[in-house]
gemmi code that builds the backbone of each chain (N, CA, C; Angstrom):
import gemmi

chains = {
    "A": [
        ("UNK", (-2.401, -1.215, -13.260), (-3.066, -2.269, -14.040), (-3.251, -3.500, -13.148)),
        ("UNK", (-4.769, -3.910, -13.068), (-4.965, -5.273, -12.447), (-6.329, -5.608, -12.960)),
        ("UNK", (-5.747, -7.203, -12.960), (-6.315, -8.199, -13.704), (-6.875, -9.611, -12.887)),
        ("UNK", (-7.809, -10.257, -12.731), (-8.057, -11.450, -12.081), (-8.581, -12.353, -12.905)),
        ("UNK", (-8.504, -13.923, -12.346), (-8.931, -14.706, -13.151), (-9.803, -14.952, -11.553)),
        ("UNK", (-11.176, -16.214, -12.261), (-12.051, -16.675, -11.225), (-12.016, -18.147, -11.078)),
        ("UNK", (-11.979, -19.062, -10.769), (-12.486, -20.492, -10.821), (-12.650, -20.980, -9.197)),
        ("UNK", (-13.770, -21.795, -9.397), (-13.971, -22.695, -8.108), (-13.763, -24.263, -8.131)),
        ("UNK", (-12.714, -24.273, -7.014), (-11.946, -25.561, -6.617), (-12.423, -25.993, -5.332)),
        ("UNK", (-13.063, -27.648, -4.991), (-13.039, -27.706, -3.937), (-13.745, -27.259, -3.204)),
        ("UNK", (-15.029, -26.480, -3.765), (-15.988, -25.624, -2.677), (-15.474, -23.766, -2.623)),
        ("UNK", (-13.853, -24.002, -3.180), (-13.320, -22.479, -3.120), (-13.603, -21.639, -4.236)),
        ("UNK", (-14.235, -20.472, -4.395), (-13.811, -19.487, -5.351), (-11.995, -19.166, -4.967)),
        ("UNK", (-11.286, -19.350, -6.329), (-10.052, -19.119, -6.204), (-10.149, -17.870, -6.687)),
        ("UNK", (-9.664, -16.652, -6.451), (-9.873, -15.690, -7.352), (-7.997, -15.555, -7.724)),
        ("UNK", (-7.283, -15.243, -9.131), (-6.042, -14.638, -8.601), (-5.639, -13.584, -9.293)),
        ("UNK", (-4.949, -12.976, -8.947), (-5.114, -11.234, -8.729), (-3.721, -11.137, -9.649)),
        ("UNK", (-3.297, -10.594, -10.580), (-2.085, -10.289, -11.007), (-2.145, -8.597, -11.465)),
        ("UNK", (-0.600, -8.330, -11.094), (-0.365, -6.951, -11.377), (-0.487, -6.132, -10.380)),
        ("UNK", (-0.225, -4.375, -10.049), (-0.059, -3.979, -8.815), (-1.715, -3.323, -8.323)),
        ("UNK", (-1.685, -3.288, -6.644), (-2.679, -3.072, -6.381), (-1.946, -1.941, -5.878)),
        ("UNK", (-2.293, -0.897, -6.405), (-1.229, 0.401, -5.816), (-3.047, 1.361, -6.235)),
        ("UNK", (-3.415, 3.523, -6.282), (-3.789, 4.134, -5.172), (-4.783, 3.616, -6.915)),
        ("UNK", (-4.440, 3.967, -8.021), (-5.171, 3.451, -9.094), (-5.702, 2.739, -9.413)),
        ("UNK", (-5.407, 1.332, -9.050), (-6.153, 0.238, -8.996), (-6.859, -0.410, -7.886)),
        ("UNK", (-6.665, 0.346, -6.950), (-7.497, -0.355, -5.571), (-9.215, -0.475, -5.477)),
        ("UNK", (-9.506, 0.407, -6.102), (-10.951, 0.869, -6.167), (-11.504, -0.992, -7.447)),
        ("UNK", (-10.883, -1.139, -8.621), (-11.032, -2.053, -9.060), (-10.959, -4.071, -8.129)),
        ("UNK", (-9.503, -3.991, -7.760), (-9.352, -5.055, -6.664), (-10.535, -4.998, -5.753)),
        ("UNK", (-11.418, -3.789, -4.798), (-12.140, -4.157, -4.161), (-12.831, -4.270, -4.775)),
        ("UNK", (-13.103, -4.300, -5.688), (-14.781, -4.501, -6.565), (-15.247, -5.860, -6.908)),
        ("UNK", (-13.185, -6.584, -7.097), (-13.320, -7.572, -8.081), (-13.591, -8.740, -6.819)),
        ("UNK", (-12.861, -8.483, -5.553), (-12.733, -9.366, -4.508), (-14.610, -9.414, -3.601)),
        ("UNK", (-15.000, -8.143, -3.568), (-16.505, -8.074, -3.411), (-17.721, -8.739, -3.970)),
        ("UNK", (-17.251, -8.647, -5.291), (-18.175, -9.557, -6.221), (-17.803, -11.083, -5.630)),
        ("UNK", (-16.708, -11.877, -5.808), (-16.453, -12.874, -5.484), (-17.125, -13.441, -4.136)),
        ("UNK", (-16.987, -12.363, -3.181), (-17.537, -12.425, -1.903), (-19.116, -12.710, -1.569)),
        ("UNK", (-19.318, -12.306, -2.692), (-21.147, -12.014, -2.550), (-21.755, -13.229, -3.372)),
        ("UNK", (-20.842, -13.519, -4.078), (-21.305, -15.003, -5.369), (-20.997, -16.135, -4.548)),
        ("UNK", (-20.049, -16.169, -3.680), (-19.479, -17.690, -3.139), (-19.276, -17.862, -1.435)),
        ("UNK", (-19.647, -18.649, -1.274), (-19.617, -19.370, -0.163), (-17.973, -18.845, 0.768)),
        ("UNK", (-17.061, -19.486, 0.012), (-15.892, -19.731, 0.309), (-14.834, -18.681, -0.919)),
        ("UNK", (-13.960, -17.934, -0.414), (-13.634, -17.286, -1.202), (-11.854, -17.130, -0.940)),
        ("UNK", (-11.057, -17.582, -2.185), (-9.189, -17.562, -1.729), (-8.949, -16.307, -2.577)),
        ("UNK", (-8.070, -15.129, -2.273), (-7.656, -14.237, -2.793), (-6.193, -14.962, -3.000)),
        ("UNK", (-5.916, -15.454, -4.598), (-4.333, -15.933, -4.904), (-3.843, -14.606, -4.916)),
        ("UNK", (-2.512, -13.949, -4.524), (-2.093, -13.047, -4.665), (-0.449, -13.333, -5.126)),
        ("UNK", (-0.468, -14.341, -5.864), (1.506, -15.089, -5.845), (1.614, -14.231, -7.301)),
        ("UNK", (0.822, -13.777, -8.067), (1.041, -12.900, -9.312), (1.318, -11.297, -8.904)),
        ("UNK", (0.998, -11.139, -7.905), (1.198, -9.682, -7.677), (1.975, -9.102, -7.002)),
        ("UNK", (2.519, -8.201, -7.658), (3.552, -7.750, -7.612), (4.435, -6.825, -6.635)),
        ("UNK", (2.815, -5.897, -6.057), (3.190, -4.635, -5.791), (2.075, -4.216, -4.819)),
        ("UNK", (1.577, -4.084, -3.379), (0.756, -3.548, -3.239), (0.903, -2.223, -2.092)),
        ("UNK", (-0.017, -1.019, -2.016), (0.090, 0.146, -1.370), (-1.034, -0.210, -0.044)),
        ("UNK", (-1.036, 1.011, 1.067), (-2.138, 0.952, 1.900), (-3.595, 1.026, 0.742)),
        ("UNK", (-3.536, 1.619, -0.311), (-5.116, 1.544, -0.858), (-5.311, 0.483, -1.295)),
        ("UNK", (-4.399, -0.712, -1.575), (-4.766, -1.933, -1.894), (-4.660, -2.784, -0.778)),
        ("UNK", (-4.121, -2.692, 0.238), (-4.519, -3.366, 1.617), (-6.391, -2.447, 2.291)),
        ("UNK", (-6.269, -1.350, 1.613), (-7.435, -1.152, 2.336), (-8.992, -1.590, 1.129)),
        ("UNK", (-8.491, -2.104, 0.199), (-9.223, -2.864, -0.910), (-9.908, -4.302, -0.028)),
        ("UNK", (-8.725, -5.034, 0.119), (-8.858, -6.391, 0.721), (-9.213, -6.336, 2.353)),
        ("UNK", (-9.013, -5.266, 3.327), (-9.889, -5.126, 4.321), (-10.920, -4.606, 4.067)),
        ("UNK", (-11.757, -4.546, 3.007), (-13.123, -4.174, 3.330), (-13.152, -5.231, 2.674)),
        ("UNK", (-13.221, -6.013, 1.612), (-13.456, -6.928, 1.409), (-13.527, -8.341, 2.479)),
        ("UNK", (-12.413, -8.316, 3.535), (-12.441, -8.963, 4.261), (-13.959, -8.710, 5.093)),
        ("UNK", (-14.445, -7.282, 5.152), (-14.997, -7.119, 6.008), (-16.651, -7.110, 5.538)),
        ("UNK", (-16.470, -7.060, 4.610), (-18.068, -7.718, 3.938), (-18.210, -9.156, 4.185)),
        ("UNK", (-16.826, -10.340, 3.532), (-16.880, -11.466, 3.802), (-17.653, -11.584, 5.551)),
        ("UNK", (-17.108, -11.093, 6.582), (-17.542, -11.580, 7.774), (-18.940, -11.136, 8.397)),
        ("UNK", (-19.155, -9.527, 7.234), (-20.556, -9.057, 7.509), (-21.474, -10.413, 6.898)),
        ("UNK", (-21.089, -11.127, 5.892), (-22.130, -11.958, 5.237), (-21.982, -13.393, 5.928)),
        ("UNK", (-20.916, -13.530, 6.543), (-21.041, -15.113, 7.173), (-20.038, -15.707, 6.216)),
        ("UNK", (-19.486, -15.153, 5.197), (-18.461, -15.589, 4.451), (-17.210, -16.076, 4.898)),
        ("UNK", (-16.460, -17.159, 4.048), (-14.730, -17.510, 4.404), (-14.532, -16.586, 3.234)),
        ("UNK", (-12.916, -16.069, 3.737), (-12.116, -14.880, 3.186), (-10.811, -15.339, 3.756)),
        ("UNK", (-9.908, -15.868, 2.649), (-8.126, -16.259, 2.695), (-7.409, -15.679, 1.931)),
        ("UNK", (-6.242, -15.044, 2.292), (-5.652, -14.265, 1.588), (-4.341, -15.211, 1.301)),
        ("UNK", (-3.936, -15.669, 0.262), (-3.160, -16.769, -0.243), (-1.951, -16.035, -0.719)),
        ("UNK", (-0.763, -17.163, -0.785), (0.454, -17.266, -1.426), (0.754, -15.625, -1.676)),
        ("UNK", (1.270, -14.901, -0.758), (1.752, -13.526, -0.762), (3.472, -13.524, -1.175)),
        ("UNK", (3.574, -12.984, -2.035), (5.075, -12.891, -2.649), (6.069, -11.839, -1.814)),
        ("UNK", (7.180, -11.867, -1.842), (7.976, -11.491, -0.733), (7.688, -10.041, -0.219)),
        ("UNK", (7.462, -9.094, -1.080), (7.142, -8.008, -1.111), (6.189, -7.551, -0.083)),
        ("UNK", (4.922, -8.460, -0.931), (3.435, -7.802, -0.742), (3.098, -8.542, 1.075)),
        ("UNK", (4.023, -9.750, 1.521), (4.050, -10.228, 2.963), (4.586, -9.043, 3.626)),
        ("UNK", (5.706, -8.098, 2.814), (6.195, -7.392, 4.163), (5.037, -6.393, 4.295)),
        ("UNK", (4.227, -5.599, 3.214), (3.227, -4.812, 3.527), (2.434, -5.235, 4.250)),
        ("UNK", (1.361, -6.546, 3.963), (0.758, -7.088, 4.771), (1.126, -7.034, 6.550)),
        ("UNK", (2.490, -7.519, 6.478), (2.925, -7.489, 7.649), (2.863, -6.590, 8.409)),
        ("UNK", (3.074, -5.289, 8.037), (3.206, -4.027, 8.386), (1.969, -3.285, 9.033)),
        ("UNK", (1.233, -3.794, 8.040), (-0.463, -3.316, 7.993), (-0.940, -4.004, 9.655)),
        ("UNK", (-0.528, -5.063, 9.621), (-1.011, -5.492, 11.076), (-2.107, -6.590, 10.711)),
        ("UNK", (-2.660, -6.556, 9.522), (-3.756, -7.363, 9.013), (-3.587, -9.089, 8.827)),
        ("UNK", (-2.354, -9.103, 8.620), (-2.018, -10.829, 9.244), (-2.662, -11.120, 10.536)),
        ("UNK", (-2.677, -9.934, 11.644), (-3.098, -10.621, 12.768), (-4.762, -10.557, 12.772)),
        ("UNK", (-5.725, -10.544, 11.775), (-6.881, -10.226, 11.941), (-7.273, -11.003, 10.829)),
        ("UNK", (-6.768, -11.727, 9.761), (-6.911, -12.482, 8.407), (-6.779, -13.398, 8.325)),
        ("UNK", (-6.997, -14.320, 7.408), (-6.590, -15.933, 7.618), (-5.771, -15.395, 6.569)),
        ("UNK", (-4.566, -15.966, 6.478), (-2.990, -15.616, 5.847), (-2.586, -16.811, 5.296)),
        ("UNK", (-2.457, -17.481, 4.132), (-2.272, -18.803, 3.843), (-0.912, -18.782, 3.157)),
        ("UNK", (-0.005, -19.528, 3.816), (1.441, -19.241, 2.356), (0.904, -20.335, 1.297)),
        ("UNK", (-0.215, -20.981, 1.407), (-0.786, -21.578, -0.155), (-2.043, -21.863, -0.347)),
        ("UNK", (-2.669, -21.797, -1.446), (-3.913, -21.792, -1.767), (-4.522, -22.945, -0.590)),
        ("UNK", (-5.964, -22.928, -0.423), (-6.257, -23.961, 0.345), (-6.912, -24.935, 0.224)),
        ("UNK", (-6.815, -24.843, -1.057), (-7.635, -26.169, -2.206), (-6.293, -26.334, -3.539)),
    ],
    "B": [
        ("UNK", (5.932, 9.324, -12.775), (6.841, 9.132, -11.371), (7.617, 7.848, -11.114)),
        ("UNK", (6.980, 7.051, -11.098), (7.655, 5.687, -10.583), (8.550, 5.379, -11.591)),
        ("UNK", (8.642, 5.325, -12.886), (9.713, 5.166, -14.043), (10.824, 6.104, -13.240)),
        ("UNK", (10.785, 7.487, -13.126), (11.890, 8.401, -12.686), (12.479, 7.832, -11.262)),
        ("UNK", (11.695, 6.660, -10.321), (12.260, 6.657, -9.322), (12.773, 4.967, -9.267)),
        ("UNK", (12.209, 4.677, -10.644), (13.239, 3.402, -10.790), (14.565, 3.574, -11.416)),
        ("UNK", (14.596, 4.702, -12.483), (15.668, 4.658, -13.316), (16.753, 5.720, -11.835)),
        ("UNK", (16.540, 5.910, -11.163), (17.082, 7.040, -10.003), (17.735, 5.360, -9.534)),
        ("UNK", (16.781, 4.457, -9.030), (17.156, 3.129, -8.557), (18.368, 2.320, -9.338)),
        ("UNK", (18.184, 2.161, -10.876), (18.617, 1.349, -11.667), (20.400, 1.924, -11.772)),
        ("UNK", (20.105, 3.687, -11.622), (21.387, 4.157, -11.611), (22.531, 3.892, -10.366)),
        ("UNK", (21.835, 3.851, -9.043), (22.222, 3.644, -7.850), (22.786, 2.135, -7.636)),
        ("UNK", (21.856, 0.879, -9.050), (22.407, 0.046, -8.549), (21.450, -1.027, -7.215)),
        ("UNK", (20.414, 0.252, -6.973), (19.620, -0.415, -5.840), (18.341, -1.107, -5.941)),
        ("UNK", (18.359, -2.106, -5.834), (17.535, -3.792, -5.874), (17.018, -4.027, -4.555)),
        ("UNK", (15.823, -4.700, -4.866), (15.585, -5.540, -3.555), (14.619, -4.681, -2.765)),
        ("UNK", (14.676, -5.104, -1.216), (14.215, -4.132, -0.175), (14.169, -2.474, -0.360)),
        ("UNK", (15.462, -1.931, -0.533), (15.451, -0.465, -0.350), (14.922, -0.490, -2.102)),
        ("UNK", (14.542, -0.521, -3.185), (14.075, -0.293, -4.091), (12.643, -0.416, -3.711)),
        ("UNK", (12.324, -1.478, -3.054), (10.757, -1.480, -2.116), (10.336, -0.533, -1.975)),
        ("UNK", (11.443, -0.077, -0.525), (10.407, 0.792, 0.033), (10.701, 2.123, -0.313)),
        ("UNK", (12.054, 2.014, -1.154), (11.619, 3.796, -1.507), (10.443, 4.225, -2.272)),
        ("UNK", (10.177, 3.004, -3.423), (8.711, 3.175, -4.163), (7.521, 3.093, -3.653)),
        ("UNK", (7.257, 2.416, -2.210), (5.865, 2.306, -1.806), (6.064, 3.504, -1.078)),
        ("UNK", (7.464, 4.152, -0.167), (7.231, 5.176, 0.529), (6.925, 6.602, -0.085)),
        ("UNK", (7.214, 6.789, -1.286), (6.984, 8.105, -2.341), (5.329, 7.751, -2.885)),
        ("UNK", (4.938, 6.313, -2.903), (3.890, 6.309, -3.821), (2.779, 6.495, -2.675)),
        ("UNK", (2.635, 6.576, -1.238), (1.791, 6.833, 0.105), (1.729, 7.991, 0.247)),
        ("UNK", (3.047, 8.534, -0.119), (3.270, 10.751, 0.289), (2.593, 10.799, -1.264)),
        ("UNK", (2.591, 10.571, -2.203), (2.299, 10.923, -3.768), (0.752, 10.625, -3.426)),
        ("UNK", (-0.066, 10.162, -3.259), (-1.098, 9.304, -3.114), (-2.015, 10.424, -1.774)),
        ("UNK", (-1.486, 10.275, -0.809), (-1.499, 11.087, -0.237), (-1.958, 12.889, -0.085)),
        ("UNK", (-0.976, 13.442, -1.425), (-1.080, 14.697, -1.466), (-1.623, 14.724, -2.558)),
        ("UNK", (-2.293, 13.897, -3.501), (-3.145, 13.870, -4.340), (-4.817, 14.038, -3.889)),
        ("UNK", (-5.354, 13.046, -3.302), (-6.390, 12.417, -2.240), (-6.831, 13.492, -1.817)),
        ("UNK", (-5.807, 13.887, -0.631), (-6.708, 14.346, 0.690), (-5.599, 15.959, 0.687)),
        ("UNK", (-4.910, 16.253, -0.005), (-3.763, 17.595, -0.058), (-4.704, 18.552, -0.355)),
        ("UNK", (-5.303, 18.646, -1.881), (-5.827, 19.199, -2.631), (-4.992, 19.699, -4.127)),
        ("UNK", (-4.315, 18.665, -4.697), (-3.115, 18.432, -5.204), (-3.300, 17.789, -6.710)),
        ("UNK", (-4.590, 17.589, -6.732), (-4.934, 16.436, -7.731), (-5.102, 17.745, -8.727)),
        ("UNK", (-4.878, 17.622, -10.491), (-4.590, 18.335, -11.492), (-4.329, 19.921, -11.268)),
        ("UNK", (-2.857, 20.040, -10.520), (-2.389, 21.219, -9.943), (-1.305, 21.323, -10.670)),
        ("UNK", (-0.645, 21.575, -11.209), (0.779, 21.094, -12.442), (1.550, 21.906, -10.962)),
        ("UNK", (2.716, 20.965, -11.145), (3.691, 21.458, -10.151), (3.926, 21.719, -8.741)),
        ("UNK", (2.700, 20.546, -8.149), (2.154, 20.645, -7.011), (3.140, 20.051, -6.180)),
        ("UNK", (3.731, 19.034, -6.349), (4.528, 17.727, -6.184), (5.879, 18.169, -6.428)),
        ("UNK", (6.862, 18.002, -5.517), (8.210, 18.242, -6.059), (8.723, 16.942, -5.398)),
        ("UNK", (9.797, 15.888, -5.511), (10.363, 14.644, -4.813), (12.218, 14.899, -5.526)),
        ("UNK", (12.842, 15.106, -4.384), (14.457, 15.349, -4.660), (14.979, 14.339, -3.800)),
        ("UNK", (15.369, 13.103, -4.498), (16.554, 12.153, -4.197), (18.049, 12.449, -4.635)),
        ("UNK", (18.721, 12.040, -3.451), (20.069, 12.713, -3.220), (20.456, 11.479, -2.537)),
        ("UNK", (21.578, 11.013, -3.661), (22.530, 9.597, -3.138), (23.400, 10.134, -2.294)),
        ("UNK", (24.003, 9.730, -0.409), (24.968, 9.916, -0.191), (25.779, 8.345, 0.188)),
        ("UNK", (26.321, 8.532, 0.878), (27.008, 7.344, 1.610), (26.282, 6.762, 2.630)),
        ("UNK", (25.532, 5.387, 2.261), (24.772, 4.784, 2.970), (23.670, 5.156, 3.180)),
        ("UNK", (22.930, 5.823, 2.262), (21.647, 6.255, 2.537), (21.471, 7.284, 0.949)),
        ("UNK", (19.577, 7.564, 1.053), (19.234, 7.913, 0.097), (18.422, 9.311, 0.804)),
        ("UNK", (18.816, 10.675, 0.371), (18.202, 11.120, 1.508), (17.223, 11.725, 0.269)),
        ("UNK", (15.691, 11.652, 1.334), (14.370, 12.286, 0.078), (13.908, 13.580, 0.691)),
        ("UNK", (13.831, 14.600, 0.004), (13.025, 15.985, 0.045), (11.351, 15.577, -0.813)),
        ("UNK", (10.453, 15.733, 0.223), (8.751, 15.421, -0.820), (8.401, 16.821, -0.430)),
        ("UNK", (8.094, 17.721, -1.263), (7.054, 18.883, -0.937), (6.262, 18.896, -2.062)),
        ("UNK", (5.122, 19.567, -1.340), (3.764, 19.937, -1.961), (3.141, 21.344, -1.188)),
        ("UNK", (2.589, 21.372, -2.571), (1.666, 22.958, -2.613), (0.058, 22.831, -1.421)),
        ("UNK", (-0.444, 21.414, -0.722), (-1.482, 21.193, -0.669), (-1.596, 22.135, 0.542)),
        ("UNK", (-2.817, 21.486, 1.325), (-3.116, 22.140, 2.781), (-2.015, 21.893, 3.564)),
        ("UNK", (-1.563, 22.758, 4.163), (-1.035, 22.642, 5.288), (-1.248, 20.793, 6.560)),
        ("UNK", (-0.074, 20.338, 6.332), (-0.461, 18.738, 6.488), (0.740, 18.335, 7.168)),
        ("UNK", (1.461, 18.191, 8.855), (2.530, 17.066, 9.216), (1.509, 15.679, 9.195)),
        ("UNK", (2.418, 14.952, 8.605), (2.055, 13.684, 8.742), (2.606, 13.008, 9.872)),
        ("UNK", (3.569, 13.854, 10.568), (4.096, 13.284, 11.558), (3.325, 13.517, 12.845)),
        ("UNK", (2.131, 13.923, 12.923), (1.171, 14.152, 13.938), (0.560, 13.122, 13.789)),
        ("UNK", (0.168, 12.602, 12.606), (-1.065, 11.243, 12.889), (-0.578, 10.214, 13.504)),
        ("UNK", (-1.848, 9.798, 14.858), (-1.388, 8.679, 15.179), (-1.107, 8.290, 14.758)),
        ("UNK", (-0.505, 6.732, 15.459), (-0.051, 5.447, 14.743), (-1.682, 4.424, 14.946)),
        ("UNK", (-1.607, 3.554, 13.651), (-3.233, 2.998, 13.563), (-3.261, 1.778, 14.425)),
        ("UNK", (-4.199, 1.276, 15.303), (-4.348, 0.153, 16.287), (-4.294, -1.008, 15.373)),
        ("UNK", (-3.332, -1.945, 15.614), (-2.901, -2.368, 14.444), (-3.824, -4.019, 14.879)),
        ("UNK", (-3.768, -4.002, 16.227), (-4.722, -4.942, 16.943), (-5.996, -5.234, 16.742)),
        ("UNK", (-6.569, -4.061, 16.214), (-7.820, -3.823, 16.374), (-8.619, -4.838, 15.904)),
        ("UNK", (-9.973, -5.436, 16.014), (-10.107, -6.260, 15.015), (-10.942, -5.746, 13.614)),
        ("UNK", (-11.376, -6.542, 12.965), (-11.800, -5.996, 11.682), (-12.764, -5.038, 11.079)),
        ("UNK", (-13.542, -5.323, 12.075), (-14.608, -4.404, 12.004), (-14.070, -2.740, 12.938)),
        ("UNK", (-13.158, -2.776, 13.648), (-13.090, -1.701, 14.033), (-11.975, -0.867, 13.006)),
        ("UNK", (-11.209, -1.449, 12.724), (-10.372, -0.663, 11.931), (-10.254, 0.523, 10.673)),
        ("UNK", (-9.715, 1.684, 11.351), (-9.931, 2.821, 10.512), (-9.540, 2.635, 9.259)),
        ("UNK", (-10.086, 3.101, 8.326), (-9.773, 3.440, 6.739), (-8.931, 4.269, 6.409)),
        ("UNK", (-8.472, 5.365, 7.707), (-7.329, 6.093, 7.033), (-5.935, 5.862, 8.137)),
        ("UNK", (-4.818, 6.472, 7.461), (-3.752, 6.144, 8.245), (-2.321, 5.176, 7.987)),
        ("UNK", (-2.698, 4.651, 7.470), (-2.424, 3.526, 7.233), (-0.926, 3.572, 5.993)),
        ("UNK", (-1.022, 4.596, 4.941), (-0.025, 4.834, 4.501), (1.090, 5.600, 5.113)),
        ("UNK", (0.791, 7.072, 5.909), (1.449, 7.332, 6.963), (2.103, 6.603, 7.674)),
        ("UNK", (1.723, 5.683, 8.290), (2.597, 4.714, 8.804), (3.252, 3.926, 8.128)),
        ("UNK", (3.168, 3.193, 6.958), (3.998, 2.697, 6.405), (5.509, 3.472, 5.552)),
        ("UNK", (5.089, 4.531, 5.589), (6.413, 5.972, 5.324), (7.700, 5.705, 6.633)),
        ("UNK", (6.558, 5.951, 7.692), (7.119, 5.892, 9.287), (7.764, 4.806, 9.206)),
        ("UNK", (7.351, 3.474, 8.836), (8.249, 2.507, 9.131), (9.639, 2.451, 8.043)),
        ("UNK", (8.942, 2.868, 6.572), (10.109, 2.621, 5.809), (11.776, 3.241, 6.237)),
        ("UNK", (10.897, 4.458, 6.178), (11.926, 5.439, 6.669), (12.819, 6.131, 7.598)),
        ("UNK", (13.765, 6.485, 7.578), (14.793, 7.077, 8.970), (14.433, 8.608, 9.215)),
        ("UNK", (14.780, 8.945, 10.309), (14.803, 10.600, 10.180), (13.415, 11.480, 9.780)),
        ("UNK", (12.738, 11.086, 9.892), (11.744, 11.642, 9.339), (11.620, 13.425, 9.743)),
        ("UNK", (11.611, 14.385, 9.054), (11.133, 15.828, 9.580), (9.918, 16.326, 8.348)),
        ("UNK", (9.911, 17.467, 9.356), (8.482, 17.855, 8.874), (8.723, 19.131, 9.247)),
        ("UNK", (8.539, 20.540, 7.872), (8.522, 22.089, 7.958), (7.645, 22.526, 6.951)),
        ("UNK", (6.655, 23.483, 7.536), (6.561, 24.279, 6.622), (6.604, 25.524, 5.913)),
        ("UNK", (7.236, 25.239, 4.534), (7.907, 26.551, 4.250), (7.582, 27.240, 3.229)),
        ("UNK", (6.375, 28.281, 3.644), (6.150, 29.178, 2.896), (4.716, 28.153, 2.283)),
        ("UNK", (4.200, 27.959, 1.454), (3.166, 27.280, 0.750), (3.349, 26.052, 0.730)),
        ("UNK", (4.503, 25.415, 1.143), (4.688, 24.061, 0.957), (5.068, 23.507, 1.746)),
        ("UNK", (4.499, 21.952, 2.319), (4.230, 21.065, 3.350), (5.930, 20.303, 2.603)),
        ("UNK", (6.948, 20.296, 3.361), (8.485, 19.887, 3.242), (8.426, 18.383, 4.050)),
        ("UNK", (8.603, 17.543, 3.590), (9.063, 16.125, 4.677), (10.389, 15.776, 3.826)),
        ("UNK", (11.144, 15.621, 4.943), (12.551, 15.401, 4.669), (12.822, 13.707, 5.469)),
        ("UNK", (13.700, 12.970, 4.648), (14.044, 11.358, 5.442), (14.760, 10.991, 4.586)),
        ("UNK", (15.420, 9.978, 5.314), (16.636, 9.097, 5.088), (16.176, 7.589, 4.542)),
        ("UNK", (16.794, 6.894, 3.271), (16.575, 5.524, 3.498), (17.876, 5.303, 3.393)),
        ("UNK", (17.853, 4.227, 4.917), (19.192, 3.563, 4.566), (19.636, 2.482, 2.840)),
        ("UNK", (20.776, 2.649, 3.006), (21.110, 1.307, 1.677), (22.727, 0.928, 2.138)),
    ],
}
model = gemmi.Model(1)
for chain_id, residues in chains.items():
    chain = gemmi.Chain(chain_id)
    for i, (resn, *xyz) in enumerate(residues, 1):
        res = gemmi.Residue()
        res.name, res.seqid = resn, gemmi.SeqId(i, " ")
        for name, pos in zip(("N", "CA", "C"), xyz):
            atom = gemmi.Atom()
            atom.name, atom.element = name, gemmi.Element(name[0])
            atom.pos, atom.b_iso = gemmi.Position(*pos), 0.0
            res.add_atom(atom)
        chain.add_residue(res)
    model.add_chain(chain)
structure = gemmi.Structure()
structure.add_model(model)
structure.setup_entities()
């Protein structure tokens, strides 16, 4: 189960993501982070609601990342909760992402 | 699944980190041999045997799928930059890291990975 809310702060689409991005819900997260991508300029993935994520939800938010840079887009991946930093971490994708420990608006 | 491998957790007592990664490491092999095995609405395809010993949790995962070590796939260029980076792999390795000991047999119809999590 995953759920997002949308608002723009500051020039940012905030998007924030609650609930797990695990092999079921990944296909949704990239859809929801894509859309965002394609509507806005500037785009923050909040992720401090979520809980839980797998490689299919890191590989959600790298293609998403990777449309953002096909389009000329900003793409931040925000406030990661203890968990979902060590996956991230793991993934290697901190070193290729803008990684924010807080929103940037 | 994941209810059976929390209440396996809740009984053990085990919180935190090793409750982590035993759930993301079963839900990558589960995910896994669903996907790309040929595993998906197979009743009984999937078998996962956790066994508490002293200082460790040792896991048996077999499946009925294709013939599959996961312990052959590279490891993914983790450097790479964005645009180059493969789409698959990626859970494999995160098993690799969770886990100790990793083996790999197969026996008879079923792809066996055997490992250790410490606790």
């Amino acid at each position: 189960m995953i759920q997002a809310t949308q608002e723009v702060r500051s020039g940012w689409c905030v998007v924030g993501v609650t609930g797990r991005a695990d092999g079921e819900c990944a296909d949704t997260l990239e859809a929801i982070l894509r859309a965002a991508v394609e509507g806005n300029p500037k785009v923050a993935a909040d992720f401090s609601r979520l809980d839980y994520i797998s490689s299919a939800g890191i590989r959600a938010v790298l293609q998403a990342a990777r449309a953002a840079e096909g389009s000329h887009r900003e793409f931040a991946v925000c406030s990661l909760s203890p968990p979902v930093k060590k996956v991230f971490d793991m993934s290697g994708l901190h070193h290729i992402l803008r990684i924010h420990g807080e929103l940037p608006c | 699944m994941m209810t059976e491998v929390e209440q396996f957790c809740a009984a053990l007592h085990l919180t935190g980190d090793p409750q982590f990664q035993l759930t993301l490491a079963l839900d990558e092999l589960f995910t896994n041999s669903v996907r790309h095995g040929g595993c998906r609405n197979v009743a009984g395809a999937v078998e996962i045997h956790l066994t508490a010993s002293e200082g460790a949790v040792r896991v048996e995962f077999r499946d009925r799928g294709i013939p599959f070590d996961p312990l052959t796939v590279p490891p993914p260029d983790l450097n790479a930059p964005l645009e180059e980076r493969a789409k698959g792999g990626l859970g494999v390795h995160f098993v690799r890291q969770l886990m100790k000991n990793l083996q790999y047999h197969r026996c008879g119809e079923w792809n066996c990975l055997t490992m250790e999590l410490p606790i």
